[in-house]
Structures are given as structure tokens and as C-alpha cells.
C-alpha positions in Angstrom: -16.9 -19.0 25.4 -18.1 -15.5 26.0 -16.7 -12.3 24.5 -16.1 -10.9 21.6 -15.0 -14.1 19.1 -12.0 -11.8 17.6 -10.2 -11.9 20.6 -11.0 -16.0 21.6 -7.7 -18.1 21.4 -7.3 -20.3 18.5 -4.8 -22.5 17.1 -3.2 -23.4 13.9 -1.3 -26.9 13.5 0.1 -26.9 17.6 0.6 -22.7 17.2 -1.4 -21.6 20.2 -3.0 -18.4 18.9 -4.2 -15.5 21.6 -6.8 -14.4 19.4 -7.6 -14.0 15.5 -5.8 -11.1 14.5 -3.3 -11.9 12.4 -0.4 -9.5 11.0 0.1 -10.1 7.0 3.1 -10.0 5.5 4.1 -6.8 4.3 7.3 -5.9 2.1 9.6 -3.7 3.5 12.2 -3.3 0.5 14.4 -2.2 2.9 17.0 -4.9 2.8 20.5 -5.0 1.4 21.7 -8.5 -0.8 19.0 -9.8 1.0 20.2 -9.2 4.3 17.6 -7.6 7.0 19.0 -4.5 8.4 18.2 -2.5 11.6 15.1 -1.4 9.9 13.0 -4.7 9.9 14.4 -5.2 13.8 12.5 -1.7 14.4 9.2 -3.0 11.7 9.0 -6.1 13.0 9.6 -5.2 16.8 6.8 -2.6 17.2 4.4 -5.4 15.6 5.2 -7.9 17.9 4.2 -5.9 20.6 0.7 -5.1 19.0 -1.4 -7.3 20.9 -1.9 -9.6 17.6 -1.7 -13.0 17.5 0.6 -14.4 15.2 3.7 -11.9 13.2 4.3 -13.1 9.4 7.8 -11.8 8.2 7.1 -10.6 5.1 7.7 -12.4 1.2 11.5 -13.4 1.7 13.3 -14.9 -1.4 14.4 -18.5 -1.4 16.8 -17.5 -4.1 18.0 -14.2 -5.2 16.6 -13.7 -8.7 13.4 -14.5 -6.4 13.3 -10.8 -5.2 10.4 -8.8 -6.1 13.2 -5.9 -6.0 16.8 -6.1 -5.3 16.5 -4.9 -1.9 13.9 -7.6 -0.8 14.6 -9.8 2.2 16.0 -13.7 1.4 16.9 -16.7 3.1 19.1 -18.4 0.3 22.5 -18.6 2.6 24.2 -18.2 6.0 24.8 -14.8 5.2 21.2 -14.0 4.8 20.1 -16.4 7.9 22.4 -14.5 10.1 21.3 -11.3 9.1 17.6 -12.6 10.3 18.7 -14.2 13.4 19.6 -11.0 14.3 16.7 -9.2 14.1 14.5 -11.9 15.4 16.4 -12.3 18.4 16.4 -9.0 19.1 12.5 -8.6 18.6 12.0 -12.0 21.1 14.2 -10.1 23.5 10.9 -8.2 24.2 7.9 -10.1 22.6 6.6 -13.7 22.9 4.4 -13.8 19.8 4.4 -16.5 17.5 6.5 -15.5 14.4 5.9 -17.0 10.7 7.9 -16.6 7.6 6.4 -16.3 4.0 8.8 -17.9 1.4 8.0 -17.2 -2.3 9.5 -16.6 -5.4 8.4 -13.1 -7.5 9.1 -15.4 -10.9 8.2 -12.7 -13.8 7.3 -9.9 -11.4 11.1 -9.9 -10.2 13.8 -7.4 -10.8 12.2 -4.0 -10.2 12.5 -0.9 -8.1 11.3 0.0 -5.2 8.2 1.0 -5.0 8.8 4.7 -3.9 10.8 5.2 -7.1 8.1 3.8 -9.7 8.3 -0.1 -9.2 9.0 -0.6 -12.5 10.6 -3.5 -14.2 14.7 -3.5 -14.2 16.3 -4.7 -17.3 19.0 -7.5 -16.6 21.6 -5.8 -18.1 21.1 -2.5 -15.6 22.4 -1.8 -12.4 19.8 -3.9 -9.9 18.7 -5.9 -12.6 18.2 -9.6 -13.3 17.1 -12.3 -15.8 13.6 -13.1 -14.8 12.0 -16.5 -15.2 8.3 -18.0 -15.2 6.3 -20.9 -16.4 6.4 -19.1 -19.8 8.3 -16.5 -21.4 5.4 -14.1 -21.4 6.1 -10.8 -19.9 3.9 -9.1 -16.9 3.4 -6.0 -19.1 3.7 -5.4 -22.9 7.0 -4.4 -23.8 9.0 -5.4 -20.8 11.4 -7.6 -21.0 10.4 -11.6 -21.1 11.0 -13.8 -18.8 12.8 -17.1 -19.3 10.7 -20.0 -19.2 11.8 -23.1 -16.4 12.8 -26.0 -17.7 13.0 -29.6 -15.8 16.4 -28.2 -14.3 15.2 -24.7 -12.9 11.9 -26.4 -11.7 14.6 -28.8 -9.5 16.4 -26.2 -8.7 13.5 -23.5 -7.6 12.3 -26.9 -5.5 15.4 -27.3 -3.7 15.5 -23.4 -2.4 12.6 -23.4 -0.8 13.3 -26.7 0.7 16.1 -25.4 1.7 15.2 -22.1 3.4 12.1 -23.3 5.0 14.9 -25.4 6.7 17.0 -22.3 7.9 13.2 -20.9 8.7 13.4 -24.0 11.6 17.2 -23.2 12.2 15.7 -19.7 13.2 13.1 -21.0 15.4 10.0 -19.9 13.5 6.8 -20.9 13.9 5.5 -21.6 10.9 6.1 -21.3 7.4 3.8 -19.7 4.6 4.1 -20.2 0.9 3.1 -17.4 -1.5 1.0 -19.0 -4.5 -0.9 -15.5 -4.3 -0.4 -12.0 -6.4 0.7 -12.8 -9.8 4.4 -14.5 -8.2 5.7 -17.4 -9.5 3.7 -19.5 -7.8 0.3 -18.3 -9.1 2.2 -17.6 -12.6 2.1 -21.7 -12.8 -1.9 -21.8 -11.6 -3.3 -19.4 -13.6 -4.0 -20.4 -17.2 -3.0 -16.9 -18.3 0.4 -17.3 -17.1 0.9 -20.9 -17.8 0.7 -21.9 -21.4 3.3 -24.4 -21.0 2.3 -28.0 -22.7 4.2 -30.7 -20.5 3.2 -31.7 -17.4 3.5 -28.5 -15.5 0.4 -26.9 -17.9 -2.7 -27.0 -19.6 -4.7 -28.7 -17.0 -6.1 -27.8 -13.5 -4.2 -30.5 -12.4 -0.8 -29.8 -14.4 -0.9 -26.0 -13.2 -1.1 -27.0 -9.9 1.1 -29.7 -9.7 4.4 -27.4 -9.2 3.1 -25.5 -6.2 1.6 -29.1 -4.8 4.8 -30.5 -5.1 6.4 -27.4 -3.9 4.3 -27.5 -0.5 4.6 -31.2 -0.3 8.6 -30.9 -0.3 8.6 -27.9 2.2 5.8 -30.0 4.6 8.4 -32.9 4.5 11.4 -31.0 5.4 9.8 -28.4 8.3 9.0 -29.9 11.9 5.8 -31.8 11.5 4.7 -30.2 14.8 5.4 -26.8 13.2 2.8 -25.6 10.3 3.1 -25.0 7.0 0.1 -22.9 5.2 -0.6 -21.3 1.4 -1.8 -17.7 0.4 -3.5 -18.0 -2.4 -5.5 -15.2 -5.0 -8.9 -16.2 -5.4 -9.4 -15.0 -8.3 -7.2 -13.1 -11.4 -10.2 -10.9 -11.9 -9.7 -11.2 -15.5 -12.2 -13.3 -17.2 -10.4 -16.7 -18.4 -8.3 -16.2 -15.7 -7.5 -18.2 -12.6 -11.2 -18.3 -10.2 -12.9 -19.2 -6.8 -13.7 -22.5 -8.4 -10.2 -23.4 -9.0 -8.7 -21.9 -5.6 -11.0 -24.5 -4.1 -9.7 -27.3 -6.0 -6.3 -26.2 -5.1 -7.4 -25.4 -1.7 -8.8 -28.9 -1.1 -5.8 -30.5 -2.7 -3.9 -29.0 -0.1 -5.9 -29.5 2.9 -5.2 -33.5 1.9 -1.7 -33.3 2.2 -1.6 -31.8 5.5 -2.1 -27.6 4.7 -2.8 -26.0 8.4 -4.5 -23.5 6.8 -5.1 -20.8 3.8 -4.8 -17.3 3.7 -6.8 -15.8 0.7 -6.5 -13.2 -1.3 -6.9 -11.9 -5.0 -5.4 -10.8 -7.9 -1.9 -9.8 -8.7 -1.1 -11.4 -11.9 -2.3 -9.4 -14.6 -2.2 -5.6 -15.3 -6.2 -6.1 -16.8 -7.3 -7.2 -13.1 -10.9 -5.1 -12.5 -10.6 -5.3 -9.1 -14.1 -4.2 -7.0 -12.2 -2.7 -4.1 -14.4 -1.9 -0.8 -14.3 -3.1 3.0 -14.2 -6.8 3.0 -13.9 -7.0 -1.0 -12.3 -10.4 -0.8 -14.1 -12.4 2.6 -16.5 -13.9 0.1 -13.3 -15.6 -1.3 -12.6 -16.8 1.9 -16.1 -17.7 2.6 -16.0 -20.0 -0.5 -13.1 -21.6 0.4 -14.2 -22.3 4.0 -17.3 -23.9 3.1 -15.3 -26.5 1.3 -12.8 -27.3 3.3 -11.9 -27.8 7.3 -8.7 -26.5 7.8 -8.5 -22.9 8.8 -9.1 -19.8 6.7 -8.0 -16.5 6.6 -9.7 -13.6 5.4 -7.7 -10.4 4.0 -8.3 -6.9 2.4 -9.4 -3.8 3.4 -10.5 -5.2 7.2 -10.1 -1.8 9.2 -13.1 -1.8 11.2 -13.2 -3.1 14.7 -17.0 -4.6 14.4 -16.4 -5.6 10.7 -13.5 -7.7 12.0 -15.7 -9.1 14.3 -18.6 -10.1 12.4 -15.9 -11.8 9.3 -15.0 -14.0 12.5 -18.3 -14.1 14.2 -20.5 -15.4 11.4 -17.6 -17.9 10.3 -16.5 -16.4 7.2 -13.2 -17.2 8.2 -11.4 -18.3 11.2 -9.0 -15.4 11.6 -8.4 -12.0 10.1 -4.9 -10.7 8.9 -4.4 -6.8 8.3 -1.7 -5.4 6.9 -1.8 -1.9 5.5 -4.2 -1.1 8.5 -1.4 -2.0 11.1 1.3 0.1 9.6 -1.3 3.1 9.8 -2.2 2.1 13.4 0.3 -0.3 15.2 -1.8 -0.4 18.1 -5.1 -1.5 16.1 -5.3 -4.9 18.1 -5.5 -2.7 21.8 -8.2 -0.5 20.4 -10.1 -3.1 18.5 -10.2 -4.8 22.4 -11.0 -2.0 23.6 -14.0 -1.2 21.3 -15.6 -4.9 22.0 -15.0 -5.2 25.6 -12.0 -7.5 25.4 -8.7 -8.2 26.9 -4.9 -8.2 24.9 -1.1 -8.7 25.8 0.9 -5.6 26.7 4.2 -5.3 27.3 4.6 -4.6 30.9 6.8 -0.9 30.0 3.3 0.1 28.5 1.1 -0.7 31.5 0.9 2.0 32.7 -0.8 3.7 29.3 -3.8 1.5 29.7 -6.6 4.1 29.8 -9.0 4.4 32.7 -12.1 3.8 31.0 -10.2 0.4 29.8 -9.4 -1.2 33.2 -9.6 -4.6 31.8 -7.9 -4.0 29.1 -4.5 -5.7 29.6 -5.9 -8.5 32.1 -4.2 -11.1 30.5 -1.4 -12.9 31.7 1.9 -10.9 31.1 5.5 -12.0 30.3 8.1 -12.7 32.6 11.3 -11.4 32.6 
């Protein structure tokens, strides 16, 4: 197919993709007892009418000590699934864009403050603040308060939630569903060895450190649609020497390609404070690179993708299958209409914005609109 490879339809599990920009999720800390509020129907609208291909709704607790901060978004009850169909039925009103949901648990990184007051930690005993747990009561940063460490029962029990909301995530129609095993959450807490110093089956080994998220993303792929997908974001690498590495996201990454992954989203770091991070355009595609050359199911690159043509080339010379921005689309909403622009392509519009397609553009929006 000719054109620009960014903008060439793709598809994950039976999603139909329009192209290969896809928008990560992003925290909004914006909700109240977990509840969405009008502010995520106004987030999450103006994405979905970005011209991307795929909307991911961004880290939502499966229980509430879960929360990265008390005003994250959950899915834990019909009070919080409500609050969500809410919001997605007004964005679909106007938008016919596929829509995923990431489910994750913040583990030891839970119960803090938004980040625009300091992010830091909240102790359980102040207002907004929570007993944290994790594979192992070591806390995120000296002299914060520990977390408890799961035992058979909270393992069961952490299971059962997200089994749980990735049902209400079909009740709501989505997509697709996407664990978070990346940035230092719970997830990655039981992966890395410098998290996990547990010594029953759940650490010590590759194979004990991963087994929780395996089983985790074995439970969720038997309880979502099986013609709906169910993919991993994963950190490459710790960036802290002993720490978890490429080699090991492979391992993981092929583990989970056998039991039916649709695809892997990579990033890095995130779980400890002495991550040397070598930040720069494209800083984590050779992750992504790695982990495509070992595997077949498709990979997603992240991080500091802002440029039209370096978007292009991740996709064009197959370091990954699709791109996801994040940080870039909240600066520029409209960054999937000008990266089209820029190589020649064509992108959904709504048809109220027609009219804004600029003369030097005239193919812009020549793809097939919505009805209605």
C-alpha cells in the first residue's frame, strides 16, 4: 500500500485500526471516589475526535486502595461504572473511535496527592490517605511509610478485581482492555527483583516474579470477549542496574504472546527513585525494537515521539507497529490532522470541522465520514 505507513489501517485482535497513532493513557486525577466527572467527558471527547486511531482511558483502579491518588478514576462498583457510562456515551454521541481501558493497581505507589500539589506519599491515617500494599513491605522512597506485603488472600482478592472490572469494561462496550505491568505499579512491583524479595512462589525467580501478572492477564483474557483484545504495558527496563531489564521484558513479553496477548505497549522505568533515565526523542523505541524482534504480536512504541517524520520512520522501518503519544496530544489535540498533513495523508474529521480543512490540504479529510 502506498502512503505514508503512519496513517495505513491496522488491526489489533478484530479492533480495526484507521492508522497507527495511538492515544496513551494519561491520568487525569480529576475524579471524585473514583467516579469520572464532566471533566474526563470534556478530556476524553476532544481526543476522540483527533483523527487517532484507538482512545485508551487512562490507569483506572480495579479497587480503591488501587488509586495512584484519591481522586483517580476506578471501576470497582456500579457506582463507579455508571459514572463512566456516562462519559463514554456522551463522547460516542460524537466519535466512532475505538475506546480501550487500562486497569492497574498503583500497589506501593498508591495514596498520594495530586500531582499539582507535590504528589507526595499520603499517610493512612491522614485525610486522603490509605494503607498501601506490594509484593513486599519495602517502601517507594526511604522514610515513607511501608507498604503491607500480600499474602495468599490479597493476591485472590487483587485477582478477583480486575477480573471483575475488566467485566464491567465489556458491560461498557469497550474495546479492549490493557493491563498496567509498567511504571513501578503493582504489577511491575512483582516483576522487578528490586521490588519483589518475597520467597514463596510469587518471588525470587523470573518465573515466580512473573507468575502474578501471568496469571493476572490469563484470568482477565478468560473473562473479556474473546473477540475483544486484551494487551500489557510493560517497562523495559528499571534503569537501575540489578533491576528489572530488556532481557526479562522479553521473557515476559513472549510468555504472554503464548497465552493469547494482542499486543504490548512498552515503556520504561517507574519503580525506583535511582532510575538514570537517558531521556531524548525516541529514548525508549529501542525497547520496543527488542521486543518486536522476538515476538509476533504487535508492539507499541512510547516516549517522547513528537515529530511527524520520526513517527513515521519508528513505524516505517518496523520498530514497532504503532506509535502512542501522550503528553504530545494534550499539548496539541489535533497532532494526528497535522502529522497527515505533513506526509501527504488523509484522517477522520468530524463533519462540524469540515469546513477548517485548509486549502493547501484538500485531501486532507477524504476519508469516509460518519453518519448521523
Amino acid at each position: 500500500m502506498s502512503g505514508p505507513k503512519l496513517f495505513q489501517p491496522f488491526h489489533v485482535g478484530d479492533i480495526k485500526l484507521d492508522n497507527r497513532i495511538v492515544i496513551a493513557p494519561m491520568c487525569q486525577y480529576s475524579a471524585v471516589d473514583g467516579e469520572m466527572t464532566d471533566w474526563h467527558l470534556i478530556h476524553l471527547g476532544q481526543l476522540a475526535l483527533s483523527g487517532a486511531a484507538l482512545l485508551t482511558i487512562e490507569a483506572t483502579a480495579v479497587l480503591p486502595e488501587g488509586r495512584i491518588s484519591h481522586a483517580d478514576v476506578g471501576l470497582w462498583d456500579d457506582r463507579t461504572e455508571a459514572a463512566m457510562k456516562r462519559v463514554l456515551d456522551g463522547v460516542r454521541r460524537h466519535s466512532d473511535m475505538p475506546i480501550a481501558i487500562q486497569l492497574g493497581h498503583a500497589g506501593r505507589k498508591a495514596s498520594t496527592q495530586v500531582p499539582w500539589q507535590g504528589g507526595a506519599q499520603i499517610a493512612p491515617d491522614a485525610s486522603n490517605g490509605w494503607q498501601t500494599v506490594a509484593p513486599f513491605p519495602l517502601p517507594f522512597t526511604p522514610g515513607t511509610n511501608a507498604p503491607m506485603a500480600l499474602d495468599r488472600a490479597g493476591i485472590e482478592r487483587l485477582r478477583d478485581a480486575f477480573v471483575a472490572a475488566a467485566k464491567r469494561a465489556d458491560n461498557l462496550g469497550l474495546d479492549a482492555v490493557q493491563l498496567h505491568g509498567a511504571h513501578g505499579y503493582l504489577m511491575h512491583q512483582f516483576l522487578s527483583p528490586l521490588s519483589n524479595r518475597r520467597d514463596d512462589d510469587y518471588g525470587g525467580s523470573l518465573e515466580n516474579r512473573m507468575r502474578l501478572p501471568l496469571e493476572i492477564f490469563d484470568a482477565v483474557r478468560a473473562a473479556f470477549p474473546a473477540d475483544k483484545a486484551v494487551t500489557m504495558r510493560v517497562s523495559g527496563t528499571d534503569w537501575v542496574e540489578g533491576g528489572w531489564d530488556i532481557e526479562q521484558t522479553i521473557a515476559f513479553a513472549m510468555a504472554l504472546e503464548a497465552r493469547g496477548c494482542s499486543a504490548i505497549h512498552v515503556s520504561s522505568g517507574g519503580l525506583d527513585p535511582r532510575q538514570d533515565i537517558p531521556v531524548g526523542p525516541s529514548y525508549q523505541v529501542p525497547l520496543a525494537r527488542a521486543v518486536k524482534q522476538a515476538v509476533t504480536m504487535p508492539v507499541i512504541a512510547v516516549g517522547l515521539i513528537t515529530d511527524y517524520e520520526q513517527a513515521e520512520a519508528i513505524v516505517g522501518t518496523g520498530d514497532a507497529d504503532l506509535i502512542a503519544i501522550a503528553r504530545t496530544i494534550l499539548y496539541d489535540p489535533r497532532w494526528p490532522w497535522h502529522a497527515a498533513a505533513h506526509l501527504g495523508a488523509s484522517v477522520k474529521a468530524a463533519p462540524q470541522y469540515l469546513r477548517c480543512q485548509p486549502r493547501q490540504y484538500r485531501h486532507l479529510f477524504d476519508v469516509p465520514k460518519m453518519e448521523g
